[in-house]
C-alpha positions as CSV (number, residue, x, y, z in Angstrom):
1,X,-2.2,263.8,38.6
2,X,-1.1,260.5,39.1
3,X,0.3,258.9,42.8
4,X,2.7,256.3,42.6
5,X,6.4,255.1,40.9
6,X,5.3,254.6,37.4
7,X,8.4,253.6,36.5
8,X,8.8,250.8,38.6
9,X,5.0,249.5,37.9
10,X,6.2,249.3,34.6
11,X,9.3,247.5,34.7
12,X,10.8,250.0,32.7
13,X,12.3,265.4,32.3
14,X,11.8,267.1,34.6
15,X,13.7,266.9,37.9
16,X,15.4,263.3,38.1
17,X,17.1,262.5,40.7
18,X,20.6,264.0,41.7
19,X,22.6,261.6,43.1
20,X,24.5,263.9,45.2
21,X,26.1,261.7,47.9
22,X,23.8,261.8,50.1
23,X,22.1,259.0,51.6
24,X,19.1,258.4,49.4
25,X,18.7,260.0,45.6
26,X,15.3,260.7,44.8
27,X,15.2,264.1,46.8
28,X,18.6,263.2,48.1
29,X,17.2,261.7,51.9
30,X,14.0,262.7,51.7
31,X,13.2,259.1,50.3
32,X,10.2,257.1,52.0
33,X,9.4,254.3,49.3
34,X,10.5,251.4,51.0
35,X,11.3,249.8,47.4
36,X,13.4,252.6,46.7
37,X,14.8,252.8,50.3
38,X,15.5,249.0,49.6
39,X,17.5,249.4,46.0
40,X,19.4,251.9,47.4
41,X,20.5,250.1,50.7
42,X,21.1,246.9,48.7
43,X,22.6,248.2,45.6
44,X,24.1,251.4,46.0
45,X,26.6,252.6,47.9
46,X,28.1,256.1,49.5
47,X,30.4,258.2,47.0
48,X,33.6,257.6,47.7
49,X,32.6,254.2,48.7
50,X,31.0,252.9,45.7
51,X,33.2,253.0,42.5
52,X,30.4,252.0,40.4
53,X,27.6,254.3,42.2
54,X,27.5,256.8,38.7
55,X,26.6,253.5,36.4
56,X,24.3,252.5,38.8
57,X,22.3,256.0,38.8
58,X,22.7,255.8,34.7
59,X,21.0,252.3,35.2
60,X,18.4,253.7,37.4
61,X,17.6,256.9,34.9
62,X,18.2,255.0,31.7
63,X,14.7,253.2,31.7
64,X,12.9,256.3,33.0
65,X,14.4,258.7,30.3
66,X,13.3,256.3,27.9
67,X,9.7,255.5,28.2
68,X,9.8,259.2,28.3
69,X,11.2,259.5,24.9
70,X,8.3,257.2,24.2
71,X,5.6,259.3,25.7
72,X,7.4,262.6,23.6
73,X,5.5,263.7,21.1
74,X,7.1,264.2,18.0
75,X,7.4,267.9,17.7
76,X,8.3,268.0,21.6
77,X,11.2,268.9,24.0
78,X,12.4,267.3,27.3
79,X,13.8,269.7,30.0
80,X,15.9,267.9,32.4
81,X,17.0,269.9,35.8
82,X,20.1,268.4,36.9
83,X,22.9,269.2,39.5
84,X,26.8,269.3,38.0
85,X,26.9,265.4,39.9
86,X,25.3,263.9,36.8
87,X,25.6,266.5,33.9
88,X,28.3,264.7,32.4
89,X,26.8,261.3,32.6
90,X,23.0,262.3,32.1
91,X,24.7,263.8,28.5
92,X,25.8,260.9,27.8
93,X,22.8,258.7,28.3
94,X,20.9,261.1,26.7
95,X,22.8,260.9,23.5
96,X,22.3,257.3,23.3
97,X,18.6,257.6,23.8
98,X,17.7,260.8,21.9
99,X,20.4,261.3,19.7
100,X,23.2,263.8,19.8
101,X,21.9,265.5,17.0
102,X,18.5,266.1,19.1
103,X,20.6,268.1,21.6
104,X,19.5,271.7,22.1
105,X,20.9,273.3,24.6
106,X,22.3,273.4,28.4
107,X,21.5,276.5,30.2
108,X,23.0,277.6,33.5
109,X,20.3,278.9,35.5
110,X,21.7,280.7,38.4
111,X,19.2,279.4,40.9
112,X,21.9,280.8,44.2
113,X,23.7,284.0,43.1
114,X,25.6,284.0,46.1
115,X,26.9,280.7,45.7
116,X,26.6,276.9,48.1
117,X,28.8,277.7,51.2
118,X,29.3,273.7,51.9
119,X,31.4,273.8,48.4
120,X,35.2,273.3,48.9
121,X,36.8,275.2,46.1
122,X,34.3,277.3,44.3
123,X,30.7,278.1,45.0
124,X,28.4,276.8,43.0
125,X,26.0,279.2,41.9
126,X,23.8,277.4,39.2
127,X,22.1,274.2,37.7
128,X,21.5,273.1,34.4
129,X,18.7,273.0,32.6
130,X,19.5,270.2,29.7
131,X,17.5,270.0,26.8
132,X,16.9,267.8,23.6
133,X,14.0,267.6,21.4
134,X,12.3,264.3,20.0
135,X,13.1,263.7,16.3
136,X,11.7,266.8,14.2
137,X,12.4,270.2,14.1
138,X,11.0,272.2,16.4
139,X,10.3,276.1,17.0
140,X,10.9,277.9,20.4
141,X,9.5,281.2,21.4
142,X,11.2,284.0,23.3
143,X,10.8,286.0,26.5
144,X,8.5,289.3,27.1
145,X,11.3,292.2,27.5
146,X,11.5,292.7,31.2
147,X,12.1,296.4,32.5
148,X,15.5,296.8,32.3
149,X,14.6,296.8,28.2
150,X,11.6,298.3,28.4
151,X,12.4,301.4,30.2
152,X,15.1,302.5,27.5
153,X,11.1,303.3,25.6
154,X,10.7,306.9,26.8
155,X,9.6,309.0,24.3
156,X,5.8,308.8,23.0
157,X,4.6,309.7,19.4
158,X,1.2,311.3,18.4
159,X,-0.7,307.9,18.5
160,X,0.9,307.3,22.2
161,X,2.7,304.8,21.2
162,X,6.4,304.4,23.5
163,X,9.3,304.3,21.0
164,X,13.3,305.1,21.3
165,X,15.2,306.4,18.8
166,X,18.8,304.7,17.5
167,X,20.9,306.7,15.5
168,X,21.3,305.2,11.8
169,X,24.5,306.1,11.9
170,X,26.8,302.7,12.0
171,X,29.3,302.3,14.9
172,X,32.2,300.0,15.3
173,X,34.2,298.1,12.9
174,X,33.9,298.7,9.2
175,X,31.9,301.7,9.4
176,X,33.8,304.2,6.9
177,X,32.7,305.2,3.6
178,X,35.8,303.2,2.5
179,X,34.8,299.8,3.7
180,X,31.2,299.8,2.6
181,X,30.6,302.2,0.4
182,X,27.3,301.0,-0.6
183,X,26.0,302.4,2.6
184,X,26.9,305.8,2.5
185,X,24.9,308.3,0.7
186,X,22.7,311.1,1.6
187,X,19.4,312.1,2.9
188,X,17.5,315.4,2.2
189,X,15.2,316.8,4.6
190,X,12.8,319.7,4.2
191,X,12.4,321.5,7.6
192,X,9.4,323.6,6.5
193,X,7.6,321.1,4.4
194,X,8.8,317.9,6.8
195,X,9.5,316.5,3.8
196,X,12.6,313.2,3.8
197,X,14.1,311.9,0.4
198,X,16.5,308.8,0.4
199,X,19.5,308.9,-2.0
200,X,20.1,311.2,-4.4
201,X,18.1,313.5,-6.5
202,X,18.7,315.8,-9.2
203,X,15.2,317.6,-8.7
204,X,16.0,318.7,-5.3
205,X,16.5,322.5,-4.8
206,X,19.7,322.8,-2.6
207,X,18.4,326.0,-0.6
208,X,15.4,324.2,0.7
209,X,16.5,320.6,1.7
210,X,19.5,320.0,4.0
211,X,22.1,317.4,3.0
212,X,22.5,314.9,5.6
213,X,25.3,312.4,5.3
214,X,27.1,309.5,7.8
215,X,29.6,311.8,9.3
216,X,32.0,309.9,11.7
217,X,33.7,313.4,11.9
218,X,34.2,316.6,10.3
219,X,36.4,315.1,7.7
220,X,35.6,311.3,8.2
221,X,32.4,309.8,5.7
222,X,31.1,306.9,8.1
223,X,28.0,304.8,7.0
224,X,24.7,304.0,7.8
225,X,23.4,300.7,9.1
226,X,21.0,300.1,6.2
227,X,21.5,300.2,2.5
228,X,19.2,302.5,0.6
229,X,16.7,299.7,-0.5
230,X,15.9,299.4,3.3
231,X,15.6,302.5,4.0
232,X,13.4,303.2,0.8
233,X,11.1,300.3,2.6
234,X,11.5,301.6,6.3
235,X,11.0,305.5,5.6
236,X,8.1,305.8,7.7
237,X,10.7,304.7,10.7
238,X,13.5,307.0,10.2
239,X,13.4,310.9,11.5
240,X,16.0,313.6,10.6
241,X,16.7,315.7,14.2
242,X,19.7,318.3,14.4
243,X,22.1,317.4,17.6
244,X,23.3,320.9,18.6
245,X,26.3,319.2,21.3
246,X,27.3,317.7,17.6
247,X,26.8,320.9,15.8
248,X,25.2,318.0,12.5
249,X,22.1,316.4,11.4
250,X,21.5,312.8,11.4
251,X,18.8,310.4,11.1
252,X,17.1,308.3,13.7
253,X,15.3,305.2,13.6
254,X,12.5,305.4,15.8
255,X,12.2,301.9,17.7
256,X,8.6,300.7,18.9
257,X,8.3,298.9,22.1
258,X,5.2,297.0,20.3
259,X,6.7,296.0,17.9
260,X,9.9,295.3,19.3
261,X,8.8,291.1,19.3
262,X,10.4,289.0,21.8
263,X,14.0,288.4,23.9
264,X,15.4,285.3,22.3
265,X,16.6,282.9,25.4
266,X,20.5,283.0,26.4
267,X,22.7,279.9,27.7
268,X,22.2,281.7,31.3
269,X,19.4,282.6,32.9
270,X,20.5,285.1,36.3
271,X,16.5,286.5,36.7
272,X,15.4,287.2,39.9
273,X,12.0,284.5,39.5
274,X,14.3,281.8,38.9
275,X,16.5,282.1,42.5
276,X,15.9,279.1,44.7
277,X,14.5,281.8,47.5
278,X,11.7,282.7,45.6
279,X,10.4,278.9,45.3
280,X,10.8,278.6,49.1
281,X,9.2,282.3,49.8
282,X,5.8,281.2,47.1
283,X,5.5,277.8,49.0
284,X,5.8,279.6,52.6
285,X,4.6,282.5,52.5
286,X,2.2,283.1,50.2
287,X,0.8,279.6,50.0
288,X,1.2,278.7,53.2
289,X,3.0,275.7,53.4
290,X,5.3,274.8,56.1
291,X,9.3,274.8,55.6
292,X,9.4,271.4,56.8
293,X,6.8,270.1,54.3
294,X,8.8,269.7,51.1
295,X,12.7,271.0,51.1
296,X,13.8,273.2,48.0
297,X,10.4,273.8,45.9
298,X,11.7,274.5,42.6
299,X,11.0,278.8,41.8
300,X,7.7,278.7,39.3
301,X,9.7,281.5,37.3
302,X,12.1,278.7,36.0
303,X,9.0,276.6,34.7
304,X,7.2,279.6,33.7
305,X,10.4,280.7,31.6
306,X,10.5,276.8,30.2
307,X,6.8,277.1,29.4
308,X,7.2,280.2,27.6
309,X,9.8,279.2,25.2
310,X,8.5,275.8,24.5
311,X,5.4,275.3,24.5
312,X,1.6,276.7,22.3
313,X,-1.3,277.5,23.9
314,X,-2.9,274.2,23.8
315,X,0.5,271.6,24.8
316,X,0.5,269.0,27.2
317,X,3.2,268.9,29.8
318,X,4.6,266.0,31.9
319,X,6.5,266.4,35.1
320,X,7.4,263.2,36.0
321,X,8.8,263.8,39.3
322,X,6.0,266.6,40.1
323,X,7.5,267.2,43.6
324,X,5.5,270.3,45.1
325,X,3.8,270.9,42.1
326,X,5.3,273.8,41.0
327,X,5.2,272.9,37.1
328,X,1.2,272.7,37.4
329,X,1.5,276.3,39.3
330,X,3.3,277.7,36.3
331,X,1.2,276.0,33.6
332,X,-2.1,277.5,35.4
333,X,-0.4,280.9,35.4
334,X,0.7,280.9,31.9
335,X,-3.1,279.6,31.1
336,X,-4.0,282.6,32.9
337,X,-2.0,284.9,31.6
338,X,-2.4,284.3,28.0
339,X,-5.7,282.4,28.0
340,X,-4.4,279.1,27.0
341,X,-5.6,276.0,27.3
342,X,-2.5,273.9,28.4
343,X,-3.0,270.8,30.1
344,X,-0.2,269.1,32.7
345,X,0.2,265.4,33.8
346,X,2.4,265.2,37.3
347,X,4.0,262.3,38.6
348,X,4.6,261.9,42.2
349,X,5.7,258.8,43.9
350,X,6.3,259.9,47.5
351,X,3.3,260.0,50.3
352,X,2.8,263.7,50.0
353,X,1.6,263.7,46.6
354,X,-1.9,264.2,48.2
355,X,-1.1,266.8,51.1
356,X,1.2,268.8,49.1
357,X,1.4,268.6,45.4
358,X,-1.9,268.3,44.7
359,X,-3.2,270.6,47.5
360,X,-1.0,272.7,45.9
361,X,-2.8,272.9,42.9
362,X,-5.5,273.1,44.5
363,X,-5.1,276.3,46.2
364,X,-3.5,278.0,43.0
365,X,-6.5,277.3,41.1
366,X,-9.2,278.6,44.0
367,X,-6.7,281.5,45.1
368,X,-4.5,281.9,48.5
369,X,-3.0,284.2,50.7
370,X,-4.6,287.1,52.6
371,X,-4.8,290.7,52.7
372,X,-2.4,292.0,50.2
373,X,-0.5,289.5,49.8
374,X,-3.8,287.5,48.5
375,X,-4.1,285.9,45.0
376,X,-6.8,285.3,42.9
377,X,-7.6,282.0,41.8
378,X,-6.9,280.7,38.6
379,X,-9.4,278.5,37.8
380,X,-9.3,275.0,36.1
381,X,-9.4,271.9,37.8
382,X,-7.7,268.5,37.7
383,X,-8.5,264.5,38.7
384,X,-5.6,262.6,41.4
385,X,-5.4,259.1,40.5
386,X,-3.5,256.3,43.1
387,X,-1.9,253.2,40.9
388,X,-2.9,250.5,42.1
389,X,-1.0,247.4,42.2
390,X,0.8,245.8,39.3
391,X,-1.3,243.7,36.8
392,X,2.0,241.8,35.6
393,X,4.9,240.1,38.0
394,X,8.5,241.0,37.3
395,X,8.8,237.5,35.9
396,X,5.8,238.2,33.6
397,X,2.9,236.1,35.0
398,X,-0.4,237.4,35.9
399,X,-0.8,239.5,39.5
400,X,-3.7,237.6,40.7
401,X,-3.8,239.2,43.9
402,X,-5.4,242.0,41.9
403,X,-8.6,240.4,41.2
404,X,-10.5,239.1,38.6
405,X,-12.0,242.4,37.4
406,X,-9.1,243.9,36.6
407,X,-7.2,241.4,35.1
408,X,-10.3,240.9,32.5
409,X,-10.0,244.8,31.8
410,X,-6.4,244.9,31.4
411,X,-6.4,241.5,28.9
412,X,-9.3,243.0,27.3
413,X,-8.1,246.8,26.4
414,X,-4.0,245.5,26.3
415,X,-5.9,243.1,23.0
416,X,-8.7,245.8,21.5
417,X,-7.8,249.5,23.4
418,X,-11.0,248.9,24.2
419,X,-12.7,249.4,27.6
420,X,-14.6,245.9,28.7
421,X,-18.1,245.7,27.5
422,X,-20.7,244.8,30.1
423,X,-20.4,240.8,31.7
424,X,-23.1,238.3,30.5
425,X,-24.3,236.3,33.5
426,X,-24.8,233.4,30.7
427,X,-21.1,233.8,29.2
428,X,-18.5,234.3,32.5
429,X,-15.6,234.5,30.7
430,X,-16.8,236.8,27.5
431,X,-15.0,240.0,27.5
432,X,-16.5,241.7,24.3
433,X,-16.4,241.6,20.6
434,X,-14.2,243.6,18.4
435,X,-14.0,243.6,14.7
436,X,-16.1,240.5,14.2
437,X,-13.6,238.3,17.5
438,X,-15.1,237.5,20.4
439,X,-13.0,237.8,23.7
440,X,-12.9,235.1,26.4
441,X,-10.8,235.2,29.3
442,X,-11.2,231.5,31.3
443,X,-10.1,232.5,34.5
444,X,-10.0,230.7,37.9
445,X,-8.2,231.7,40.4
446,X,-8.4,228.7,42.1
447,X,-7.9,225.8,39.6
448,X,-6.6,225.6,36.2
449,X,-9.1,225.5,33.0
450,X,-8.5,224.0,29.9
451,X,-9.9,224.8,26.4
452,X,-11.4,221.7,24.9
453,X,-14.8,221.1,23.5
454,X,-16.5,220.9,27.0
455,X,-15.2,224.4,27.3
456,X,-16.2,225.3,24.0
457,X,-20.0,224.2,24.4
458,X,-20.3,225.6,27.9
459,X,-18.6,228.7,28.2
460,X,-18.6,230.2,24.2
461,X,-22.2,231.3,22.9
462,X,-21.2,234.3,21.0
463,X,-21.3,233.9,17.3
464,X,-18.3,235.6,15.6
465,X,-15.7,235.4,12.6
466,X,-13.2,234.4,15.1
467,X,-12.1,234.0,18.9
468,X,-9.3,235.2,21.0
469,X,-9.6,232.7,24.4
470,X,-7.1,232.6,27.1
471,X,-6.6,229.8,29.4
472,X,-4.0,227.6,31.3
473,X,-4.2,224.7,28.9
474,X,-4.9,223.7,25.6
475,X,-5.8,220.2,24.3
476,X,-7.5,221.2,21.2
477,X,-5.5,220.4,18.1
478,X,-3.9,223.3,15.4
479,X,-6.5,222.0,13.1
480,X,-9.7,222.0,15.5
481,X,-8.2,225.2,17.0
482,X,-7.9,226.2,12.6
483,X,-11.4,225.3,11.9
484,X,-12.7,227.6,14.7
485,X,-10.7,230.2,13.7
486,X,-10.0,230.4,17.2
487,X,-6.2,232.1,18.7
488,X,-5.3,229.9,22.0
489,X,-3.5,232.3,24.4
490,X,-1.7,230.7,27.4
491,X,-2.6,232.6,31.0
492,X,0.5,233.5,31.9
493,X,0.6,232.2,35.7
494,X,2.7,229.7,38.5
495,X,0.0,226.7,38.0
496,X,2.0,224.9,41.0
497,X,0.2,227.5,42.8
498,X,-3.2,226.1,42.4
């Protein structure tokens, strides 16, 4: 878990922020960060008030949405919550960046049945869940069948296995014997030998087997829903059963609840697990939270339900707005549940990040709640990190206020991707060796240095095929810099500081 505004330490999903008229955006007013509180005092102004306020919340997303297009992976997918403020203008922007043909889907998760009272004409009852996928194709997964399907399994067949049967008959449009007559023709079933044959057969003997045809009437031929090849195939499925209200025979399919695979995802999603109460009733009640401590915790269901669709057993998710932490929640559930191995990376600029999201966490992973309404842990465990303060100035120079130390690691690892090798009390300014260069970083905070030959005898010892040295000044020439092989970078700093 990471503390801080990411996207403003570098210049440059889930949950952005609303922009719904209120006085601050990220969170509506729940905003603390004084560089935040400061953008939007200075910058933007009150709808109504501010004819330009919808650019300037594109201007404030567009940089965010696309280092996160970066960070995608390839095969990935971005799910972006977002009130009906923005949708029209967050689809727009994320066209540009992802491309319209990397649009999925918008869902309308119904996250307040009864509807927000405060509207003027109609209640809104739902947000949408936007999503777009990187570049290549990509493969979701459906739902588990919830009880409303599940209970429509009743009967049980001698391995106790739950099955329903359908009947093969065909209903609706085109079902006579005149439009598809490919899919009429009989079946013969032997009562006393149990025995089923598919189609016609000239070595049946009419007094044993009964004759069992698509009847939509007495008069009518109907069909049946599969063609005789499928049925050939499926035989061990399909069971003859005499329907005395009908006074006929038909055939059933029998239907088995293990094998039935699972619910493809709909445009709108009205489950109980993803209404806005039950994020507010997991925060307060069971993980004992106060109300006052984070306002609307999003309902794990809805990021359980995300999870489920689009993601394996071993994916990494981002939240980059991790809020209360609800997307770690559901990815530790889901591990959980299916013995995964998922991994999540939250985001969280504002000064709870510690108190609440990650305490969060913490609690879902050792357990909460009491008495029935306790929950076992479910195990795992995480690292918080604090940024600290920016290595680079919004005009580009060096943050020296940072320190020595890390300025030589982040030169070092932004030139190799490699972490700094030990310092040499004998070489100050060597940073390490990769590939046959040496690394020097001549560095003083408090005057200027300049690589000549008095720098070169003094501060480079380190035999190598070639050098990388940084410093304010340069006075060798290309060809004494040539017959080196050394690269002269320029510390980028204000030297009317020094």
């Amino acid at each position: 878990m990471i503390y801080g505004n990411l996207a403003l330490k570098l210049e440059k999903d889930f949950n952005p922020p609303y922009n719904t008229g209120n006085e601050g955006w990220v969170y509506n007013d729940n905003v603390n960060d004084p560089r935040i509180k400061k953008w939007l005092g200075e910058v933007v102004g009150k709808e109504g008030e501010d004819l330009s306020r919808h650019d300037k919340w594109l201007c404030m997303m567009y940089p965010r949405l696309k280092l996160l297009q970066r960070l995608l992976a390839d095969d990935g997918a971005i799910f972006i919550s977002i009130d009906y403020y923005e949708q029209p203008f967050l689809r727009m922007v994320m066209d540009e960046i992802f491309g319209s043909q990397n649009f999925i889907s918008e869902i309308a998760c119904v996250n307040k049945p009864s509807g927000r009272s405060d509207d003027k004409y109609i209640a809104t009852a739902h947000e949408s869940i936007v999503i777009y996928k990187k570049s290549t194709e990509i493969v979701f997964d459906g739902f588990e069948p919830e009880e409303h399907i599940t209970r429509r399994y009743t009967k049980v067949d001698k391995d106790n296995r739950l099955y329903r049967e359908e009947d093969l008959r065909k209903r609706g449009s085109h079902d006579t014997r005149e439009d598809r007559p490919n899919l009429f023709y009989p079946f013969f079933y032997c009562e006393k030998t149990n025995d089923l044959i598919v189609g016609e057969n000239d070595d049946i003997t009419p007094n044993e087997y009964i004759r069992i045809q698509p009847m939509k009437s007495n008069t009518v031929e109907g069909t049946w829903r599969w063609g005789r090849d499928t049925a050939l195939e499926k035989k061990s499925y399909i069971h003859p059963r005499y329907m005395p209200n009908k006074g006929q025979w038909s055939v059933f399919e029998w239907q088995y609840l293990d094998e039935r695979g699972k619910v493809k995802p709909t445009s709108v999603w009205n489950f109980k697990d993803v209404n806005s109460e039950r994020g507010s009733e997991m925060f307060e009640k069971f993980l004992g939270f106060k109300k006052t401590d984070f306002q609307n915790p999003k309902p794990v269901g809805t990021i359980e339900r995300i999870l489920q669709i689009a993601t394996d057993k071993d994916s990494i998710v981002l939240d980059s707005f991790a809020g209360s932490g609800t997307t770690a929640h559901a990815v530790l559930n889901l591990n959980k549940a299916d013995g995964g191995n998922r991994k999540f990376i939250l985001i969280e600029m504002m000064d709870y990040a510690e108190d609440i999201t990650a305490e969060r966490v913490r609690r879902v992973m050792d357990g909460y709640g009491t008495g029935k309404k306790k929950v076992d842990g479910t195990g795992g465990d995480f690292s918080f990190y604090e940024l600290g303060e920016p290595l680079l100035l919004p005009n580009g120079n060096i943050n020296e206020d940072v320190g020595t130390d890390k300025l030589r690691e982040y030169i070092y690892f932004t030139e190799t991707q490699q972490p700094l090798e030990p310092s040499r009390e004998s070489e100050p300014y060597y940073l390490g060796t990769h590939f046959a260069k040496a690394y020097y970083f001549c560095y003083e905070k408090d005057r200027r240095t300049i690589l000549d030959y008095e720098l070169l005898e003094a501060a480079v010892k380190t035999r190598a095929d070639g050098y990388m040295i940084y410093a304010d000044t340069c006075t060798l020439s290309e060809s004494q810099l040539e017959k080196f092989n050394i690269t002269f970078k320029k510390i980028p700093r204000d030297i009317t500081r020094i």
